[in-house]
C-alpha positions as CSV (number, residue, x, y, z in Angstrom):
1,X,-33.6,240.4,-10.4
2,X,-33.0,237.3,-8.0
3,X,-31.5,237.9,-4.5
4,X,-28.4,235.5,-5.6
5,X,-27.6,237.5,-8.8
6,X,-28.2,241.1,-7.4
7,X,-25.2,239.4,-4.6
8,X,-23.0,238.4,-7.7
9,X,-23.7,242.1,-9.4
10,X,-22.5,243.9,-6.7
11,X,-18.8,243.7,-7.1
12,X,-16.4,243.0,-10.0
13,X,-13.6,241.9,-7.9
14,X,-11.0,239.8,-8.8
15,X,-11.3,236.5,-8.0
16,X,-11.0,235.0,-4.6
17,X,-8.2,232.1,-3.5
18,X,-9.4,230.0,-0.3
19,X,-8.7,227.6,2.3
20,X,-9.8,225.4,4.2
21,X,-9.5,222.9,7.1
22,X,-11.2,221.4,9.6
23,X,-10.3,223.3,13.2
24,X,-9.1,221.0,16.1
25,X,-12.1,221.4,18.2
26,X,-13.8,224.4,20.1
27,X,-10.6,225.8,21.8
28,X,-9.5,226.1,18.0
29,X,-7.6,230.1,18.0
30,X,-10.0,230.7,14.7
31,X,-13.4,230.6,16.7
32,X,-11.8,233.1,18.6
33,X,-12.6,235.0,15.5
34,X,-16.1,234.2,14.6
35,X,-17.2,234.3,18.7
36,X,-16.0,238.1,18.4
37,X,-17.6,238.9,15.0
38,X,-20.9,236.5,15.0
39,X,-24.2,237.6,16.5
40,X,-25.3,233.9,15.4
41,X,-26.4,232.3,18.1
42,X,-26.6,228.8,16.7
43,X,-23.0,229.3,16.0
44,X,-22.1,230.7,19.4
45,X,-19.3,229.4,21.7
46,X,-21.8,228.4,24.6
47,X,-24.5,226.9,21.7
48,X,-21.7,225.0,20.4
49,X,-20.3,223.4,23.4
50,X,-23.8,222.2,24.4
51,X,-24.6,221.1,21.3
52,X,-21.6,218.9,21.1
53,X,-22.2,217.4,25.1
54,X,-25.5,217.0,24.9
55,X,-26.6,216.4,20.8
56,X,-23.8,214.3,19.9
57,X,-22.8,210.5,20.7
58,X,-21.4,207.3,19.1
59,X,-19.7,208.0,15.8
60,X,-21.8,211.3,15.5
61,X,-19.0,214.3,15.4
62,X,-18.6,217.8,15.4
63,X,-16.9,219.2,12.3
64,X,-15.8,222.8,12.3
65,X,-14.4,223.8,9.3
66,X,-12.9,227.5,9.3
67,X,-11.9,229.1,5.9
68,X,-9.0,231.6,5.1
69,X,-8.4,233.9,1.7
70,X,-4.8,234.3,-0.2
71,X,-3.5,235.8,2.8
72,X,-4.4,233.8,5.2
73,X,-6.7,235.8,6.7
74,X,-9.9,234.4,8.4
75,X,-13.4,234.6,6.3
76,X,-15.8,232.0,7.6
77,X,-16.3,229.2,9.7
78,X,-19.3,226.1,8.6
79,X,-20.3,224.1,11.8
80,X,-21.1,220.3,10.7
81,X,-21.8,217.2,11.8
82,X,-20.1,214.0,10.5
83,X,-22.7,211.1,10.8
84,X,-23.6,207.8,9.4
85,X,-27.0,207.8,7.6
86,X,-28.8,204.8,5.9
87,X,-24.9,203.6,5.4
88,X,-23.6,206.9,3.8
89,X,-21.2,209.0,5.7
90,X,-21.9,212.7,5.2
91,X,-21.8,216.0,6.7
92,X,-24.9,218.0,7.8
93,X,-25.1,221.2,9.0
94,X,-25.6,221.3,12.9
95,X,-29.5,220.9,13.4
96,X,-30.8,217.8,15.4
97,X,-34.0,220.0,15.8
98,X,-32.6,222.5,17.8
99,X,-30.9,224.9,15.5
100,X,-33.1,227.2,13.7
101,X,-30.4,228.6,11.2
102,X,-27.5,227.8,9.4
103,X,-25.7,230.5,8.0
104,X,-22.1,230.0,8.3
105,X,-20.4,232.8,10.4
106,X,-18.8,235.4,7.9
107,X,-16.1,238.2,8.9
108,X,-16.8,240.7,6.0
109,X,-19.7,243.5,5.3
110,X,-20.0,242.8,2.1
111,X,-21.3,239.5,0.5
112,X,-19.3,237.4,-2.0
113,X,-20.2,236.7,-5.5
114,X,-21.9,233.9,-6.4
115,X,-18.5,232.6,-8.6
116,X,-16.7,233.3,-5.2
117,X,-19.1,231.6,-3.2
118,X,-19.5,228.7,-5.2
119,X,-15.5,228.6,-5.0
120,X,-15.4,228.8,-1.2
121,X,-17.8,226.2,-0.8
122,X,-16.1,223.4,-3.2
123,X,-13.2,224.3,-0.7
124,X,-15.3,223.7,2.0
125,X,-16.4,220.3,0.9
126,X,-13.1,218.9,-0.3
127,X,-11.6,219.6,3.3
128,X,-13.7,216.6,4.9
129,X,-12.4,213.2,3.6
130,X,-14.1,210.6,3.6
131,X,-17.8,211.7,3.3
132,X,-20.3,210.9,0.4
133,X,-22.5,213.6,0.6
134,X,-23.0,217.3,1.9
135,X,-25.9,218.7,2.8
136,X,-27.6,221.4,4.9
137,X,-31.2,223.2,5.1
138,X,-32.9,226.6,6.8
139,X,-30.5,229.0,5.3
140,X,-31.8,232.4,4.9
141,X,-30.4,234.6,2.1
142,X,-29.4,236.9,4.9
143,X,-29.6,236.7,8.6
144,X,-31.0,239.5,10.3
145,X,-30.4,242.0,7.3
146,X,-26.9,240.6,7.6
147,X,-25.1,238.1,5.0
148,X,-23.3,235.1,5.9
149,X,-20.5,233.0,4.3
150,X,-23.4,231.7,1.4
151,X,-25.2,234.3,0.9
152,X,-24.3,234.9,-2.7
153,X,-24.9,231.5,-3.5
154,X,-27.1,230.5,-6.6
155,X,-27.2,227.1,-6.1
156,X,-29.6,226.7,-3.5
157,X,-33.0,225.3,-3.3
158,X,-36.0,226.6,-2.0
159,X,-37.3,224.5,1.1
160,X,-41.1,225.6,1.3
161,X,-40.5,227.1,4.6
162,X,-40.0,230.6,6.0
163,X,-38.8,232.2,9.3
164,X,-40.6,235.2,10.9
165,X,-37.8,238.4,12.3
166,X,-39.5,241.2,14.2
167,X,-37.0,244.5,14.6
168,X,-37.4,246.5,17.2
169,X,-35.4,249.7,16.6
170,X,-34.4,250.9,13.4
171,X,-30.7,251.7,11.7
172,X,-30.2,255.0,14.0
173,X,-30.7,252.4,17.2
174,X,-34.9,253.8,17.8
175,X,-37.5,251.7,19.0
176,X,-39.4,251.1,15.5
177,X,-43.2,252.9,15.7
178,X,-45.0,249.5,15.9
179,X,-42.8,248.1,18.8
180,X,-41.2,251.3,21.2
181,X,-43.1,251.2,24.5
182,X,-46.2,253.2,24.3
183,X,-47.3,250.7,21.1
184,X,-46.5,247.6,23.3
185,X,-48.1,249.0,26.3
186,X,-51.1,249.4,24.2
187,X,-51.4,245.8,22.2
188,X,-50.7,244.0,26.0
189,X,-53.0,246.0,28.1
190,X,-56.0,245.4,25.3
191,X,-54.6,241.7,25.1
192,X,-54.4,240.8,28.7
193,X,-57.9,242.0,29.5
194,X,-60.2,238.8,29.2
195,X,-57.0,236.6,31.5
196,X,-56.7,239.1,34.1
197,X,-60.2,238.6,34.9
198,X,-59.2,235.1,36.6
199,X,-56.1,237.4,38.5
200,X,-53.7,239.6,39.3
201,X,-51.2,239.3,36.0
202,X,-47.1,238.6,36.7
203,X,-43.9,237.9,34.4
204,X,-41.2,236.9,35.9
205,X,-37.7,235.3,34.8
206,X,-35.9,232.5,36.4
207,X,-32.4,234.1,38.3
208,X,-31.4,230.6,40.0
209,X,-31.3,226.8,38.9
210,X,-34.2,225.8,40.9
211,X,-36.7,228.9,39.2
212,X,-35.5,226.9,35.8
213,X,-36.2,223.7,37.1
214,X,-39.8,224.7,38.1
215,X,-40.3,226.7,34.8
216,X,-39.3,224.2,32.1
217,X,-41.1,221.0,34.1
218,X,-44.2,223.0,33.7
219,X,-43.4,224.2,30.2
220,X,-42.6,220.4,29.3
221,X,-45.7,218.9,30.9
222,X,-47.9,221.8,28.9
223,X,-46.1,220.8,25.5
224,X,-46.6,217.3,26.2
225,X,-50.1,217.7,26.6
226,X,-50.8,220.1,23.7
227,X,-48.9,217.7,21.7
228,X,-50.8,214.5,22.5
229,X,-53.8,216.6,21.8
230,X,-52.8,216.9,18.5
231,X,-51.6,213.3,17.6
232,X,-48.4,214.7,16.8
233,X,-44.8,214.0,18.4
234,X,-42.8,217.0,19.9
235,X,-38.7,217.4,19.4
236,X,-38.2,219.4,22.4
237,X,-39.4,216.5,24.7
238,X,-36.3,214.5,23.8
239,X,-34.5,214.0,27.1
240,X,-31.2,215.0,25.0
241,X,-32.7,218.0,23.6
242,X,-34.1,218.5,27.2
243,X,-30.9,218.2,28.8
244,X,-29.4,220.6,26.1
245,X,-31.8,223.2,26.9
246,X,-31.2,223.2,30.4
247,X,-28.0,223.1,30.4
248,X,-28.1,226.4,28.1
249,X,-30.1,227.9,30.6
250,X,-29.9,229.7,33.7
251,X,-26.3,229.9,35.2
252,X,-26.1,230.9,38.8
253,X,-24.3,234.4,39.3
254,X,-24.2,235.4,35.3
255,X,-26.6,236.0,32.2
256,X,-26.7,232.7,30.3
257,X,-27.7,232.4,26.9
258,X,-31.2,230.6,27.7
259,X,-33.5,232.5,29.5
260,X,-37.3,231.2,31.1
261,X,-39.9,233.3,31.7
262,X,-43.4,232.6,33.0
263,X,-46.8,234.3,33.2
264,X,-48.8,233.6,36.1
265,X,-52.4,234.6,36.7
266,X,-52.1,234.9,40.5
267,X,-50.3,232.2,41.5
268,X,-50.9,229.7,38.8
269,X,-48.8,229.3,35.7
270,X,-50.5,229.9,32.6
271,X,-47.3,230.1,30.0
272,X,-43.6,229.6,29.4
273,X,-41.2,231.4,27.3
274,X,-37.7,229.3,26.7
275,X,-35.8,232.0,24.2
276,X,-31.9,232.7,23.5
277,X,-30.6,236.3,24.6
278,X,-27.5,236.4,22.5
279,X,-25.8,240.5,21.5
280,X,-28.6,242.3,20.8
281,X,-31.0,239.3,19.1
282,X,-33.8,237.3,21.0
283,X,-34.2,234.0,19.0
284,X,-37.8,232.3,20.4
285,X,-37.3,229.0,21.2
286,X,-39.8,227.2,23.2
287,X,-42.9,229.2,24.1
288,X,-45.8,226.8,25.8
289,X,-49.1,227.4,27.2
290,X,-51.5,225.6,30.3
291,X,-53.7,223.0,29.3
292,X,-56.3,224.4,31.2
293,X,-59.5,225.1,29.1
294,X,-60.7,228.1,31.5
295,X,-57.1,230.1,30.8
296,X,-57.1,229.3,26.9
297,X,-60.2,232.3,25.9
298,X,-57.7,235.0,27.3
299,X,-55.3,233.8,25.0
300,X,-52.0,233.7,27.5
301,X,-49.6,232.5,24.8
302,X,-50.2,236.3,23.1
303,X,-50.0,237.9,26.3
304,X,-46.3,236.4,27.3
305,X,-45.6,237.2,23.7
306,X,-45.7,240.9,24.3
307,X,-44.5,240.6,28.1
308,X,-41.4,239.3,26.4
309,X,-41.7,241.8,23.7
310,X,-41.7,244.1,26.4
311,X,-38.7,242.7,28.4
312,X,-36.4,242.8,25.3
313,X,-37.0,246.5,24.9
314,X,-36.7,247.3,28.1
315,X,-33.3,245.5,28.0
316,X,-32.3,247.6,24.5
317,X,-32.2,244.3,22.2
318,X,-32.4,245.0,18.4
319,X,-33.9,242.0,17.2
320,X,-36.8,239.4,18.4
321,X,-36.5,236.6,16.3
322,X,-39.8,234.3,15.7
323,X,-37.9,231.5,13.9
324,X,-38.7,229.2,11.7
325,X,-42.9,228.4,10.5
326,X,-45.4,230.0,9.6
327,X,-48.3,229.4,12.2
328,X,-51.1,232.1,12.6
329,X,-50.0,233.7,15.2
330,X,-47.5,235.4,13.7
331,X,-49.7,237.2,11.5
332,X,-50.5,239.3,14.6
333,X,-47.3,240.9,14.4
334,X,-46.0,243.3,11.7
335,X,-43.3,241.2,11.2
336,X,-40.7,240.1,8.0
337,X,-40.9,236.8,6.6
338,X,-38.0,235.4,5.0
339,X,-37.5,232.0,2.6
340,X,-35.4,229.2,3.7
341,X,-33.1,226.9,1.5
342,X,-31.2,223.6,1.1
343,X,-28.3,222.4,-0.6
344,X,-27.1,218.6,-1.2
345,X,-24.5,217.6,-2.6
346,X,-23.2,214.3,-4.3
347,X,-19.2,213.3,-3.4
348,X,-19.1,210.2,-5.0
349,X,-22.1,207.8,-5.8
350,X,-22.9,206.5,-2.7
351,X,-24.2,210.2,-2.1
352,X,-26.8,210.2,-4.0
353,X,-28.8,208.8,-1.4
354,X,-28.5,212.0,-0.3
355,X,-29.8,214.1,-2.8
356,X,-32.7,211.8,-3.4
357,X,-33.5,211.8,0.2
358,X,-33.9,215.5,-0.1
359,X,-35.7,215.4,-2.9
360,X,-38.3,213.0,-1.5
361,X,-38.3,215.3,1.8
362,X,-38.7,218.6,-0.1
363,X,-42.3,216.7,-1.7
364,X,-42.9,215.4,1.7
365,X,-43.4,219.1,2.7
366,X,-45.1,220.5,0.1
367,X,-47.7,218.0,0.4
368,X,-48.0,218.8,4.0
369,X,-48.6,222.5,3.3
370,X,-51.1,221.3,0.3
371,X,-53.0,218.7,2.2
372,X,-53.0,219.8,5.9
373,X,-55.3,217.2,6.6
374,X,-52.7,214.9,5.9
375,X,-50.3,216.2,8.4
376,X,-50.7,213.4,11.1
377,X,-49.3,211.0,8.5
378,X,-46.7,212.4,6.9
379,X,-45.5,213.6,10.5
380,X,-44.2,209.9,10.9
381,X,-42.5,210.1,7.9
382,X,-41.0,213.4,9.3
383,X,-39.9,211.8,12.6
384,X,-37.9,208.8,10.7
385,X,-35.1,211.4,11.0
386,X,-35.9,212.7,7.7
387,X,-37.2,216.3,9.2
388,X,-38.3,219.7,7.8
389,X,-38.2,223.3,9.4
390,X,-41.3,222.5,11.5
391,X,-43.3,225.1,13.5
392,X,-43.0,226.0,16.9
393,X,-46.8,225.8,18.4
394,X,-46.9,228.9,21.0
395,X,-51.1,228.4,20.7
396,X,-51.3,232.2,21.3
């Protein structure tokens, strides 16, 4: 049985009626609502202001559209961008590279059938005039064992991509038997033994702006240089993705949804973790490791891996998310993998363009994961703003 039809099996309800409008902007009452229920970070209050500053410019707009049932009541809210694409106007889900997810915030337990959800999701795209097309990619089914406003849905498409969720305790709130304490004691002292032979081991977290400063300069200049080694071009080093980063990080005198960490061996820096603390979920973001040949053999990427690991127990957190890819290092981890999807959709013919973009994207992909030899090349097809749910090298 599909995942979509066991969602539209589960209830016979009667059907839904719902609205829809687009919210006046993020002091909207409604995101009032989804900030209290979501533990979505990439639809979070802070991730959302940001995003709009620092992502956004020109004719590029945020689009929040919040949607309400016969009664009015609140049931979901869909974060979009309005942009102009190869001259077609359309809405995308927020993404620009720096969101891992999209899976509309949802305010019920239980997950709508897939007549419903097809129903709330025309509503959704008729409340938006004057765009062509609709589209958005990396939705799981679920999100953290949790649905979201399309999780019933049975018109989605399967993207060739996964994302990678460890859980750290289990339903009665227990640290699960492969990641409580003793067991990540364990995996980091047998993994830090070859890099502690060039020092004294020490993770630390940025607490002040200048700590962040020092931290993501170093883990910038290590991406850049892993990245030129491979012939490939990294997102993160935008300066508007850099600038959105920082500005999500450290926040002098509170917790901020960014945090840094580094691992030094003695006093040299030999990897840096950029991850988002939001609830009780750790999303990894940016992890990055020193050039430096003589550090690579004790593998420090692994070993900040389980020093963060280590930190998120220690501060009672549910969920350490490994995001979207599927490199090898995550093999190392007894970990659940989960499918990603994407939808397009048509609003008059100019929006076809859309679809057949996808379409073209989606074989782009899969030839990528077919061929890997012929990554470097169809990278540049990637980077004409065309994109897939790319990895995140941590070269653990």
């Amino acid at each position: 049985m599909s995942v979509a039809k066991h969602f539209a099996d589960r209830t016979a309800a009667a059907p839904e009626v719902f609205s829809a409008r687009v919210l006046s902007g993020m002091s909207d009452p409604f995101l009032e609502v989804a900030e209290a229920a979501g533990a979505n970070v990439f639809q979070s209050r802070p991730f959302l202001e940001q995003f709009e500053r620092h992502m956004l410019a020109g004719s590029r707009k945020l689009v929040l559209v919040g949607v309400t049932d016969a009664a009015g009541k609140p049931i979901a809210v869909f974060p979009f961008v309005r942009l102009k694409k190869f001259g077609v106007t359309r809405l995308e889900a927020v993404d620009f590279d720096v969101t891992d997810y999209f899976a509309p915030a949802y305010f019920r337990d239980a997950a709508l059938s897939a007549d419903d959800t097809a129903k709330l999701w025309r509503t959704v795209a008729r409340s938006v005039p004057g765009v062509h097309a609709i589209a958005f990619k990396k939705l799981p089914r679920q999100l953290h064992h949790k649905p979201h406003a399309l999780s019933g849905a049975d018109f989605l498409k399967p993207m060739a991509a996964s994302a990678t969720t460890l859980y750290l305790r289990d339903a009665s709130g227990k640290p699960t038997q492969n990641m409580n304490p003793a067991a990540l004691a364990r995996k980091l002292k047998k993994s830090a033994k070859v890099l502690q032979k060039h020092g004294p081991l020490t993770f630390t977290e940025a607490t002040s702006k200048q700590d962040t400063d020092e931290l993501l300069e170093a883990l910038l200049a290590f991406r850049t240089a892993r990245f030129q080694e491979l012939g490939r071009q990294d997102a993160l080093l935008d300066p508007n993705v850099v600038a959105f980063y920082r500005a999500l990080a450290c926040k002098e005198g509170k917790a901020s949804v960014g945090r840094v960490f580094a691992l030094r061996s003695a006093d040299e820096i030999v990897a840096v973790t950029y991850g988002y603390a939001y609830r009780k979920t750790f999303t990894l973001i940016a992890p990055a490791i020193t050039p430096k040949k003589e550090y690579q053999p004790g593998s420090p990427g692994l070993v900040a891996m389980f020093k963060t690991l280590e930190w998120c127990q220690q501060h009672d957190f549910d969920v350490f998310d490994l995001s979207v890819g599927s490199l090898s290092y995550k093999s190392r981890f007894e970990a659940e993998t989960v499918e990603l999807y994407e939808y397009q959709q048509a609003l008059s013919p100019l929006g076809l363009i859309v679809v057949a973009e996808a379409a073209l994207r989606r074989r782009i992909r899969r030839l990528a994961l077919k061929y890997p030899e012929l990554r470097s090349t169809l990278e540049k097809l990637r980077r004409m703003r065309w994109g897939w749910a790319g990895d995140k090298p941590a070269d653990a």
